[in-house]
C-alpha positions as CSV (number, residue, x, y, z in Angstrom):
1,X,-89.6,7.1,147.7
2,X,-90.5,10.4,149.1
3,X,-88.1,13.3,150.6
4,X,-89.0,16.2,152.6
5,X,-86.7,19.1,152.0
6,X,-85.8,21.2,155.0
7,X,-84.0,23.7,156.3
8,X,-80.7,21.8,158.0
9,X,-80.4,21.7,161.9
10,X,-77.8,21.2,164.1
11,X,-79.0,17.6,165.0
12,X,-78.0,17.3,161.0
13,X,-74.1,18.7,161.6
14,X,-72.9,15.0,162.2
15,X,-75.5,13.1,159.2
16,X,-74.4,16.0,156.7
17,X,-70.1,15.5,157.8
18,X,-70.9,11.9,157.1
19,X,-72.8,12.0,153.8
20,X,-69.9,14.6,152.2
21,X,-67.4,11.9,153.5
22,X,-68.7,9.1,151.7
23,X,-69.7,11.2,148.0
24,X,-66.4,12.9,147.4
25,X,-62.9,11.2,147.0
26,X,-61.6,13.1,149.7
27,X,-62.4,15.2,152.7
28,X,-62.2,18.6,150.8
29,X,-66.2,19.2,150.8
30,X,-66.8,18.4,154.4
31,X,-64.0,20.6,155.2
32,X,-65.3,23.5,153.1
33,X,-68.9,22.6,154.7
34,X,-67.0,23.1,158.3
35,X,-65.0,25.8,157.7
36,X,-68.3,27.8,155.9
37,X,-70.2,27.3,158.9
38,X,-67.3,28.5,160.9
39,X,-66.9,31.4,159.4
40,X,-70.2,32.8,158.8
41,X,-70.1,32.5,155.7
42,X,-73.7,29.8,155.0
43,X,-76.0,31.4,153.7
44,X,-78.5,28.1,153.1
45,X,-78.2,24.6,153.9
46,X,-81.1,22.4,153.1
47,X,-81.6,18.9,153.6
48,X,-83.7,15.8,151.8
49,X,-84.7,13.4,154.4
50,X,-86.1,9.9,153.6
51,X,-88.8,10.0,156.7
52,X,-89.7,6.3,155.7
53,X,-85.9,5.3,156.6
54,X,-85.5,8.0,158.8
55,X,-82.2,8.7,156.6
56,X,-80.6,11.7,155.1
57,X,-81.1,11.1,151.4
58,X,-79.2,14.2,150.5
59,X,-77.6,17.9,151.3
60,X,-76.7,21.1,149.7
61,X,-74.9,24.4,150.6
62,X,-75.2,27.5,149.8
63,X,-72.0,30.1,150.7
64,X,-72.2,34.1,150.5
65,X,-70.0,35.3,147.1
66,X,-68.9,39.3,147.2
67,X,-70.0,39.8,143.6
68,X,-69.9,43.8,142.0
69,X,-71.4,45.0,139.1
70,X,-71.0,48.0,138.0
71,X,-69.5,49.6,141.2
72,X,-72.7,48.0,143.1
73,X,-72.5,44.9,145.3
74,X,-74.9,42.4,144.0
75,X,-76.5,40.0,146.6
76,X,-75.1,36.6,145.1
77,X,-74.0,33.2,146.5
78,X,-72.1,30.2,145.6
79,X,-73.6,26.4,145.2
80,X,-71.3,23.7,147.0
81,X,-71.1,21.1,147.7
82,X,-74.3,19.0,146.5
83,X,-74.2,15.7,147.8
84,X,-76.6,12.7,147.7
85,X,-76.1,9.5,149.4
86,X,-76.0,6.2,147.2
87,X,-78.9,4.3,147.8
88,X,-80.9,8.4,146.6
89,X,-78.8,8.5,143.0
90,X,-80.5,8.9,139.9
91,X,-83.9,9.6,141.8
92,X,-84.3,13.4,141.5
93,X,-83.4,14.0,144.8
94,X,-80.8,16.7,143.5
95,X,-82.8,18.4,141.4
96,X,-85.3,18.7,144.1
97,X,-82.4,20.2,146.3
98,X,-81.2,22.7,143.5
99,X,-84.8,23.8,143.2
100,X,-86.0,24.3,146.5
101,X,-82.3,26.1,147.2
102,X,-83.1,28.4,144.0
103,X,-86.7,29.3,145.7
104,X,-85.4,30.4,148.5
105,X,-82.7,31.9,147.7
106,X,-84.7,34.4,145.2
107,X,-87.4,34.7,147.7
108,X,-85.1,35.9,149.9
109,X,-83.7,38.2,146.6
110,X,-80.4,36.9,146.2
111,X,-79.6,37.9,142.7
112,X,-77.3,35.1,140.8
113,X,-76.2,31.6,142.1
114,X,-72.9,30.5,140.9
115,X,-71.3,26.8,141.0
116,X,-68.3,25.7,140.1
117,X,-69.3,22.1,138.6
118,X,-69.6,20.0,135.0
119,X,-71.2,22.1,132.7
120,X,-73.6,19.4,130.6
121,X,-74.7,18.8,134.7
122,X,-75.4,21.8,136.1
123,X,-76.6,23.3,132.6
124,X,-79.4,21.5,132.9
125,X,-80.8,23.8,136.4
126,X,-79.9,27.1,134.0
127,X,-76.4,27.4,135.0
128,X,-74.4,29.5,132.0
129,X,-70.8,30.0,131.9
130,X,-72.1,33.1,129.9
131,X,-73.6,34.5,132.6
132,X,-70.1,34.3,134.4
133,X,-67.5,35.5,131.6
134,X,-66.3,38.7,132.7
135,X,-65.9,38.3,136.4
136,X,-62.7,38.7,137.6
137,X,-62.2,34.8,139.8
138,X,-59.6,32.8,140.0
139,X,-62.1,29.9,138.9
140,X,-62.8,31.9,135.9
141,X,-63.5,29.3,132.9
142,X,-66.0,27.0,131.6
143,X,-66.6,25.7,134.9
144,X,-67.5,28.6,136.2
145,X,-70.7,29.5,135.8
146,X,-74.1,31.5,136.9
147,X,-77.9,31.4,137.1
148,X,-79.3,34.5,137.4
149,X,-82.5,34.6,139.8
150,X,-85.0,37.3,140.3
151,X,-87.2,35.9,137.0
152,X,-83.9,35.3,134.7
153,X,-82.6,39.1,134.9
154,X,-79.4,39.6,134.2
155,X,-77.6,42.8,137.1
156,X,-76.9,45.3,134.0
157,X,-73.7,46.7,134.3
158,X,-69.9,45.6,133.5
159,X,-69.4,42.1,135.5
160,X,-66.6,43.4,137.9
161,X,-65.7,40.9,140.3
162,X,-66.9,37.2,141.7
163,X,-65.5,36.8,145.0
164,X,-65.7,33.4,147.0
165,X,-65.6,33.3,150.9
166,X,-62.4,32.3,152.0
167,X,-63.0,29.3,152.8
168,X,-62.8,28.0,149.3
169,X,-59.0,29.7,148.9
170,X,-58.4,27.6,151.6
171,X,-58.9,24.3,149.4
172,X,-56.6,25.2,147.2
173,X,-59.4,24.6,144.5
């Protein structure tokens, strides 16, 4: 099996509602996926499509975070949701998601990616709740955590505040 990673498109908007739907228990993802979009708050959606099936194998988000260090904002996002569909599990189709979202993002000089996800999981793409002690969030804990980009630097500085778009207050996460 072979996926194409790509940039989402509107055509996608329907495929991508559908997908969060059927991964998560409830409704809460596609929701935070609308309401992201809504309020200008995406910063990167990709998709993995199965060209062979013509079928969306997989999607992930990217939402703009308000992040200070040290007085200074710090260009930083936040990962969710990550979904792939069940026939794509256990295939590397995430990890070829995460990946190609981290590129981008650091090409495009974001500074630190933070999820709020299983640790042993999302450890394993360099995620640290180290990296994201000391911010001030409400989802503060060893959930929360960061990957610094930009070659593994660290912003130096006293880790001030970690921000989410509203959207995510919205949840009630």
């Amino acid at each position: 099996m072979t996926v194409t990673v790509r940039p989402a498109r509107a055509e996608d908007v329907a495929a991508i509602d559908a997908l969060l739907r059927e991964s998560f228990p409830a409704p809460d993802e596609a929701t935070l996926v609308r309401d992201l979009c809504m309020d200008g708050d995406m910063v990167l959606t990709l998709v993995a499509q199965d060209d062979a099936a013509d079928a969306l194998a997989g999607a992930i988000v990217f939402s703009r975070m308000e992040v200070t260090v040290a007085g200074k904002q710090v260009a930083a996002v936040a990962l969710a949701p990550l979904a792939v569909a069940a026939p794509y599990r256990r295939q590397g189709v995430a990890e070829v998601l995460v990946r190609a979202g981290h590129d981008r993002l650091e090409a495009e000089g974001v500074v630190l990616s933070f999820v709020l996800g299983e640790p042993d999981y999302y450890g394993r793409f360099g995620y640290d709740a180290a990296v994201a002690r000391n911010f001030a969030s409400p989802y503060a804990g060893d959930y929360f955590m960061a990957l610094p980009l930009q070659g593994g630097l660290v912003p130096c500085g006293v880790r001030e505040e970690a921000r989410h778009a509203p959207a995510f207050a919205r949840l009630g996460v």
